[in-house]
C-alpha positions as CSV (number, residue, x, y, z in Angstrom):
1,X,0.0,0.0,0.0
2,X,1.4,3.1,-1.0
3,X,2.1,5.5,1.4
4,X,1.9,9.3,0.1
5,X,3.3,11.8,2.5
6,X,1.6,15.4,2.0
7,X,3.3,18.4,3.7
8,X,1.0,20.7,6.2
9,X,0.9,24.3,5.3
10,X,3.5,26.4,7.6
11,X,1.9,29.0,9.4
12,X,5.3,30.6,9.6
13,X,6.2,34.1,8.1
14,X,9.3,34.8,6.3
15,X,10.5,38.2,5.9
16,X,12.7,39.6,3.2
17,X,16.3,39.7,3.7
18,X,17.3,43.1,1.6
19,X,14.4,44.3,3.7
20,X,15.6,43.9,7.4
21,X,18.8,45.0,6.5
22,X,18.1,48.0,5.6
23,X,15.8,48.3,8.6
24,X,18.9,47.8,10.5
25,X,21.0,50.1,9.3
26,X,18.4,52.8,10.0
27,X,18.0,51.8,12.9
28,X,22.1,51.9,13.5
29,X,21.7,56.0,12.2
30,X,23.3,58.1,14.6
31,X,21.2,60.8,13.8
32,X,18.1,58.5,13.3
33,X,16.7,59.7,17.2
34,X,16.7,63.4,16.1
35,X,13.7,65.4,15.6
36,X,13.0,65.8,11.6
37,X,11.8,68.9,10.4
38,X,11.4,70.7,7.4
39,X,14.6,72.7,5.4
40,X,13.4,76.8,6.2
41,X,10.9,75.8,9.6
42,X,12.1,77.6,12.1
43,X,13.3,75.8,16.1
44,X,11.2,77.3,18.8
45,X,13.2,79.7,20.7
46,X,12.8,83.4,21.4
47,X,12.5,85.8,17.8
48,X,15.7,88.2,18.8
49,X,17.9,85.3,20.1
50,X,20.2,83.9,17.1
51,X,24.0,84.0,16.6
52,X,24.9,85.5,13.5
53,X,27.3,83.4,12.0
54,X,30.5,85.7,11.3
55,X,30.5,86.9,14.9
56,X,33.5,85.4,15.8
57,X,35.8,84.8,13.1
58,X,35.7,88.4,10.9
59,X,38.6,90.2,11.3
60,X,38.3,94.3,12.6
61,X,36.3,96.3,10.4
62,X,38.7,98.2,8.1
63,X,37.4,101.6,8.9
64,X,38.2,104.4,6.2
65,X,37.7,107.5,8.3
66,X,34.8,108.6,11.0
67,X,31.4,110.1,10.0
68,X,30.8,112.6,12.3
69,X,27.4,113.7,10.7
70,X,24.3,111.9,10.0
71,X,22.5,114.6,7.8
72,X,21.4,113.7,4.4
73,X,19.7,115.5,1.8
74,X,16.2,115.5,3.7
75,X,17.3,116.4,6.9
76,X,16.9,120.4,7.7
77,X,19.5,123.0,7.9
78,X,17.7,125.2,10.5
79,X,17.4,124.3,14.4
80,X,13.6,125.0,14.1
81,X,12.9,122.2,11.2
82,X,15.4,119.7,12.3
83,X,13.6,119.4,15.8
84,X,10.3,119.3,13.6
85,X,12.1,116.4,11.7
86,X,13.5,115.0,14.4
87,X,10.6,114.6,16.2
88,X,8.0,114.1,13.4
89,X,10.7,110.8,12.4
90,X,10.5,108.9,15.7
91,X,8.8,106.1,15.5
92,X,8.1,103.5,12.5
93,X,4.7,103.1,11.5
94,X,2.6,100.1,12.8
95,X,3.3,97.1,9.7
96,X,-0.5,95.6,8.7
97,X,1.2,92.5,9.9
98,X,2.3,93.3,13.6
99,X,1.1,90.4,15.5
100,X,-0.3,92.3,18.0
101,X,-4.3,92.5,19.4
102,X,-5.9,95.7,18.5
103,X,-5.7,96.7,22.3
104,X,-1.5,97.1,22.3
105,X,-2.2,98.7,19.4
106,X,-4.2,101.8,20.7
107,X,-1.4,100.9,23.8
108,X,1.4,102.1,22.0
109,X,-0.2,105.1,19.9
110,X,-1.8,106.6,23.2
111,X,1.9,106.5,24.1
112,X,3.2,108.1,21.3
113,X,0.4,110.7,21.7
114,X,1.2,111.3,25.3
115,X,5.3,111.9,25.1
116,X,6.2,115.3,25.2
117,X,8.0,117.3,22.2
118,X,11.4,116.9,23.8
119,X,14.4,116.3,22.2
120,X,17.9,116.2,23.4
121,X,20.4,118.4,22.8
122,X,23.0,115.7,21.5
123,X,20.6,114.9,19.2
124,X,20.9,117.7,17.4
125,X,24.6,117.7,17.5
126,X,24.7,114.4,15.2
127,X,22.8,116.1,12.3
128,X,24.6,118.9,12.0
129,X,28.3,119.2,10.6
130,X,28.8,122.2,13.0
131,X,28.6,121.6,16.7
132,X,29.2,125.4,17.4
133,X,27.1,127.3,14.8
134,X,24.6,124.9,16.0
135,X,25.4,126.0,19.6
136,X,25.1,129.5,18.6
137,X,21.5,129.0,16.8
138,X,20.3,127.5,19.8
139,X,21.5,129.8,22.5
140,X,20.2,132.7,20.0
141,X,16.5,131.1,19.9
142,X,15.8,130.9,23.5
143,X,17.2,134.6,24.0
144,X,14.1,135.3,21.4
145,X,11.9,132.7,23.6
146,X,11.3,130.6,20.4
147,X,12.8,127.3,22.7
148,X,12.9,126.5,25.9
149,X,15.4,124.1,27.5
150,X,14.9,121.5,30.2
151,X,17.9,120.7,32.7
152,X,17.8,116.9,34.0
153,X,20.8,117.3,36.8
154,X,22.6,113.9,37.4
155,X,20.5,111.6,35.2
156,X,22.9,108.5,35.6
157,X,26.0,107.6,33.9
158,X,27.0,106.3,30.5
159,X,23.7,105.4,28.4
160,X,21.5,107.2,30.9
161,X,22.8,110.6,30.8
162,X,21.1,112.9,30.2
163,X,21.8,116.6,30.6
164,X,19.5,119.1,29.0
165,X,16.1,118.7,26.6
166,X,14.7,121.4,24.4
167,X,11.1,122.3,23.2
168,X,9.4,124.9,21.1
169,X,7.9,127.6,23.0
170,X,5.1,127.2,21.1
171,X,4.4,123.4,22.1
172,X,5.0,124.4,25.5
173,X,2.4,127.2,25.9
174,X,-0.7,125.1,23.8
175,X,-0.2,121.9,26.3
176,X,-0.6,124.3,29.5
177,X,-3.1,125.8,27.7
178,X,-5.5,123.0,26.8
179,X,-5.0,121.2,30.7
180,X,-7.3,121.4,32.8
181,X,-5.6,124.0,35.3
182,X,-6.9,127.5,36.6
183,X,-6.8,130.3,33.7
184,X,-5.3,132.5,36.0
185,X,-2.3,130.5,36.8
186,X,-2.1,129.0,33.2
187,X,-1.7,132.9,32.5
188,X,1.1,133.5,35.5
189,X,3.0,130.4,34.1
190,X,2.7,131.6,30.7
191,X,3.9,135.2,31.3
192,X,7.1,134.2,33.4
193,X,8.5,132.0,31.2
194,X,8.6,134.5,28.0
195,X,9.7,137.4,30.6
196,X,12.7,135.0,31.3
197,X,13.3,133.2,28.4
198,X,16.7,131.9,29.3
199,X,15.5,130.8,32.7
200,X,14.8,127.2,33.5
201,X,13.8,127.8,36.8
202,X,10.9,129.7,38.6
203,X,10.9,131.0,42.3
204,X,8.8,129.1,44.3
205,X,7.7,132.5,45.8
206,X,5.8,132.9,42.3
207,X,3.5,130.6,43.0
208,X,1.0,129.8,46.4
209,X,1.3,126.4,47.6
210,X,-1.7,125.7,46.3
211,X,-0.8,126.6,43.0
212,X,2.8,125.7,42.7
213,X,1.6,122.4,43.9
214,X,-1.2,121.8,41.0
215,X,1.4,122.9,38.3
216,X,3.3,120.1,40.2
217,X,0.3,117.6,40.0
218,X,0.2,118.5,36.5
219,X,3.6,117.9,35.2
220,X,4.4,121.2,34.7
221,X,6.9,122.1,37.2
222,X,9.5,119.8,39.4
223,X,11.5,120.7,42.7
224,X,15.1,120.9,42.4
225,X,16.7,117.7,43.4
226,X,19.9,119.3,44.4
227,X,18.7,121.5,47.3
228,X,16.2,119.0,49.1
229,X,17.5,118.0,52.1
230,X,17.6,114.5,52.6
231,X,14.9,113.0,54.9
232,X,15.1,109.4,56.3
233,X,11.0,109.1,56.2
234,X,11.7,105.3,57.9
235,X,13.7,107.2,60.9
236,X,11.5,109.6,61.0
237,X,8.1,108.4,60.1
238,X,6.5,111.5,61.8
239,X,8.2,113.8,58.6
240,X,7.0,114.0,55.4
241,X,9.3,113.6,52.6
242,X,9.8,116.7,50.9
243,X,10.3,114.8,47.6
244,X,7.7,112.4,47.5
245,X,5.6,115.2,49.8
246,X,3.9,111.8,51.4
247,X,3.9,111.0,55.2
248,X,4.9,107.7,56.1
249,X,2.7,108.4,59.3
250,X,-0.3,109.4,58.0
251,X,-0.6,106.3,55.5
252,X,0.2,103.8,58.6
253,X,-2.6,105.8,60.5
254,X,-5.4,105.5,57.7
255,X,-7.8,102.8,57.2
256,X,-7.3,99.8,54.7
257,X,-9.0,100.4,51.5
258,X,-9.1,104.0,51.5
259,X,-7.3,106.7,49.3
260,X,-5.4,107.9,52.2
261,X,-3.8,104.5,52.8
262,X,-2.1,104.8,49.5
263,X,-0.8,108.4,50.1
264,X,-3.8,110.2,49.2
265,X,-5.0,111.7,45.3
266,X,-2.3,112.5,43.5
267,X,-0.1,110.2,45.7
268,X,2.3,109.2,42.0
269,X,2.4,112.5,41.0
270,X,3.9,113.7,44.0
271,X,6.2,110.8,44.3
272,X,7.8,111.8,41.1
273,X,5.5,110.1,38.5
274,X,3.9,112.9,35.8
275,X,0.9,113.0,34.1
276,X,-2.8,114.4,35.1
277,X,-3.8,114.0,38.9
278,X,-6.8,114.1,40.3
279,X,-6.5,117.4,41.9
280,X,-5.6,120.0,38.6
281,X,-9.2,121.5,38.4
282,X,-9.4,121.7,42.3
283,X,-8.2,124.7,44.0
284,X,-7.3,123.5,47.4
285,X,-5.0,120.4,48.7
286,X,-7.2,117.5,49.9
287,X,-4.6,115.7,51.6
288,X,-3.3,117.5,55.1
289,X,0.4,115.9,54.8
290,X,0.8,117.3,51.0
291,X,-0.6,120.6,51.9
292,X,1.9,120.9,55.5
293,X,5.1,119.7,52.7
294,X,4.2,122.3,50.2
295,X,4.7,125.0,52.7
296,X,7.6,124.0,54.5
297,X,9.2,124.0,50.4
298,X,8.3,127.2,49.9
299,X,9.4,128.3,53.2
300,X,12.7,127.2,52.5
301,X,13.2,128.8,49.5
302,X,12.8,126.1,47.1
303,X,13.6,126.7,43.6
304,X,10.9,125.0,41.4
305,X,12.4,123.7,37.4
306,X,10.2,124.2,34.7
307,X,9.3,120.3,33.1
308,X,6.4,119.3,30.3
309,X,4.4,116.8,31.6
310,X,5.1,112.8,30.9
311,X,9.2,114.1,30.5
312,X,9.8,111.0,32.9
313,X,8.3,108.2,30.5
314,X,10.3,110.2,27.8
315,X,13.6,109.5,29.9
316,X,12.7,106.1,30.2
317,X,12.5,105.4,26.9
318,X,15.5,106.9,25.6
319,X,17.7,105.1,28.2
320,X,16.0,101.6,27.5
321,X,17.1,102.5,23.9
322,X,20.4,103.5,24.7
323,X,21.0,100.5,26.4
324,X,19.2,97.9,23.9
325,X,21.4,99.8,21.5
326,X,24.3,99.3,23.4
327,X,23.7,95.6,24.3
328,X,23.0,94.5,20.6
329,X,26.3,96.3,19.3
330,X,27.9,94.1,22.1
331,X,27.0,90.7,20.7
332,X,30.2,91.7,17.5
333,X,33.6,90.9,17.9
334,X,35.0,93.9,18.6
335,X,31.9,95.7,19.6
336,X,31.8,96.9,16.4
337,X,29.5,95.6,13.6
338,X,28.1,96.7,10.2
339,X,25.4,99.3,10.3
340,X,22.9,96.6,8.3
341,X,23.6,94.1,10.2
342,X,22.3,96.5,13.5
343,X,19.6,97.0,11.8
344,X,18.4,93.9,11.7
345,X,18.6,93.1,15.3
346,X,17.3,96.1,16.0
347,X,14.3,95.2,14.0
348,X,14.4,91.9,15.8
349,X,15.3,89.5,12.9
350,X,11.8,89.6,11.1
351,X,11.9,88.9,7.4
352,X,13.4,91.6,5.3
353,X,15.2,91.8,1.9
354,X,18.5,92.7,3.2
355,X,21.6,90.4,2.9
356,X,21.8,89.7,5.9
357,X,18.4,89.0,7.2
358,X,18.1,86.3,3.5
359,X,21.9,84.7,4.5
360,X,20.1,83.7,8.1
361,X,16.3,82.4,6.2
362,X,18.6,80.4,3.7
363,X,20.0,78.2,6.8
364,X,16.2,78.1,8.8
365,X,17.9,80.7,11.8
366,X,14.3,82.3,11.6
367,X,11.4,82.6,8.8
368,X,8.5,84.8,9.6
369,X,8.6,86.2,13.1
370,X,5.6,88.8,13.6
371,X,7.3,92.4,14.7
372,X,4.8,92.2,18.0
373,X,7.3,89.7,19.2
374,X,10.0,91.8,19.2
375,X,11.8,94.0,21.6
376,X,11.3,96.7,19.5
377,X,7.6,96.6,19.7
378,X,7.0,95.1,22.9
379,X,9.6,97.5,25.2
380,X,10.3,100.0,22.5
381,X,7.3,101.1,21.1
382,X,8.4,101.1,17.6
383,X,11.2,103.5,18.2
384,X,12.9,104.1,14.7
385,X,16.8,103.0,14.4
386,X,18.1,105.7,12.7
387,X,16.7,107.6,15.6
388,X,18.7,106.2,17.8
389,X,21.6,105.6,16.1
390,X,21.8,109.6,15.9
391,X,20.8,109.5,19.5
392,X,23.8,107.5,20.6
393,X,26.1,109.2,18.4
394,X,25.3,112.7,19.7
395,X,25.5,111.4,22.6
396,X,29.1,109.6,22.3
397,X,28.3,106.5,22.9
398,X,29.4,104.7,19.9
399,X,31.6,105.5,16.6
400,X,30.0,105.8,12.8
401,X,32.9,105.0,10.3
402,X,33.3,104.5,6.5
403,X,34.5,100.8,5.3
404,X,35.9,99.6,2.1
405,X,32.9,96.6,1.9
406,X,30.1,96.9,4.0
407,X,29.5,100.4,3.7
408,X,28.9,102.5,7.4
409,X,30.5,100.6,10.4
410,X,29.6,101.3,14.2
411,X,31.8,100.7,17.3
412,X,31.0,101.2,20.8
413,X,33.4,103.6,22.5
């Protein structure tokens, strides 16, 4: 009998040898536990953080000779236009793509609206090709009380100095003249400061202590820093500070939830903040402690300095600039860097045409960062960079020079 032998089906499965090869040497890749991503997508780290790539190993700049000027052909001759330019040229104009809600928005032009029409001296200085004629024009428009200057004494060191600030008369007599203050003071104010032109400083004996302190209130006027005498308020909490004109006292003495237990109206204008208080259409002090400091400063002979209301967010500003300047100059070899290439930090590496800002896309450094995230926008308010470049020049903070290839350099001094 014949014996047939079948074979059972395997239920085995066989897999290709080519295949699990290859599957093993991807496996083997050394780069095979890294994150993919696509050739231009940018890593998720902050917008103005990147290393540009020739920080390190350029040579010095081969500088050709200073520029001690940054006039053009649109910039004004005159004193008169060039702080109309100046101040007119300030800030950059909101981009349609900003990245930013519609509430920063009206943020940052309130802002704008509210700064004063100050500008500095030094400013001034790095537009014009003559430091003395320009001098000359200046000191001869005040005598004719067509600008007024403003004297910040001992406004820091390095970035943050800050020595004097000019306005137009004109400015300075329509913002009295639209607050909110008493006609006849607004008239008092008005008529002492184009008696005395050249004068930054009023008596305090001009003024009641009523009404020297609402011009205070209002931003107006500012006691000299140099003649208070110094008060330790935590020594002495029975004193009121004749600089912040608030008793330490009379806040521990008041009840929780009240006015008074945060120094009373007007308690941040008097310790140095400006703007509009609540007492500039009163004519009488509400709170006992301001009233009692106001008298013993006028009894002492207080000289009072003649300031525009919101100068002190206008400081602020132009030192955080300074110093952002500074700092972004500082990241070069050298401290010194091509004027471009500032430029586009400044702006905060968003995409641009320029050489540089297409060299960094090409490797995926950054690709389509919204100026809202910026420094620019976000601490800066949009602050142009040529306005600060001629800021810091004036100023002497840095160095503008020719080069044989990359056009202006700057270098930190």
């Amino acid at each position: 009998m014949p014996l047939q032998v079948t074979a059972t089906p395997s239920s085995r499965v066989t897999k290709s040898r080519a295949k699990s090869i290859l599957q093993r040497r991807s496996s083997s890749s050394p780069f095979s536990g890294q994150p993919k991503r696509k050739l231009g997508q940018r890593s998720k780290t902050k917008p103005e953080e990147y290393e540009d790539e020739d920080l390190t190993d350029n040579p010095r700049l081969d500088s050709t000779g200073p520029v001690t000027s940054l006039t053009n052909e649109f910039t004004p001759r005159d004193v008169v236009p060039m702080m109309n330019y100046v101040h007119e040229n300030m800030f950059d104009e909101i981009p349609e793509r900003a990245g930013m809600t519609s509430t920063r928005i009206a943020e940052i032009l309130n802002f704008r609206k509210t700064l004063p029409p100050l500008i500095t001296n030094v400013h001034l200085h790095a537009l014009t090709k003559s430091t003395t004629t320009t001098e000359r024009e200046i000191a001869s428009l005040m005598a004719k009380g067509v600008i007024k200057k403003i004297v910040v004494p001992g406004r820091g060191v390095g970035a943050s100095s800050i020595s004097e600030g000019l306005a137009l008369a004109g400015e300075w007599i329509s913002l009295i003249q639209e607050s909110v203050l008493n006609p006849y003071v607004i008239g008092k104010y008005i008529g002492y400061i184009q008696e005395r032109p050249l004068s930054p400083i009023i008596p305090a004996t001009l003024f009641s202590t009523a009404e020297a302190t609402l011009l205070m209130h209002a931003g107006f006027l500012v006691s000299s820093s140099q003649n208070v005498k110094s008060i330790n308020a935590f020594s002495h909490p029975d004193r009121v500070n004749l600089r912040t004109m608030t008793s330490i006292d009379s806040i521990s003495k008041s009840a929780s939830g009240t006015m008074a237990a945060v120094g009373g109206v007007g308690a941040v204008q008097s310790a140095g903040g400006s703007g509009s208080g609540g007492l500039q259409g009163s004519s009488h002090l509400t709170n006992p402690s301001q009233a009692e400091a106001s008298r013993r400063l006028l009894k002492e002979g207080e000289e009072l300095q003649l300031s525009l209301p919101n100068t002190g967010p206008f400081l602020r500003l132009l030192t955080s600039a300074r110093t952002h300047f500074l700092s972004l100059l500082s990241r070069s070899k050298y401290s010194e860097a091509p004027l471009y290439l500032l430029r586009e930090r400044w702006d905060g590496a968003i995409d641009t045409d320029s050489p540089a800002a297409k060299n960094a896309k090409g490797k995926g450094a950054f690709s389509e960062v919204l100026p809202g995230r910026t420094r620019k926008w976000k601490m800066l308010y949009g602050l142009k960079f040529e306005w600060v470049v001629a800021e810091c020049l004036g100023a002497g903070l840095i160095e503008v020079f020719n080069t044989r290839s990359v056009g202006l350099g700057v270098r930190a001094l």
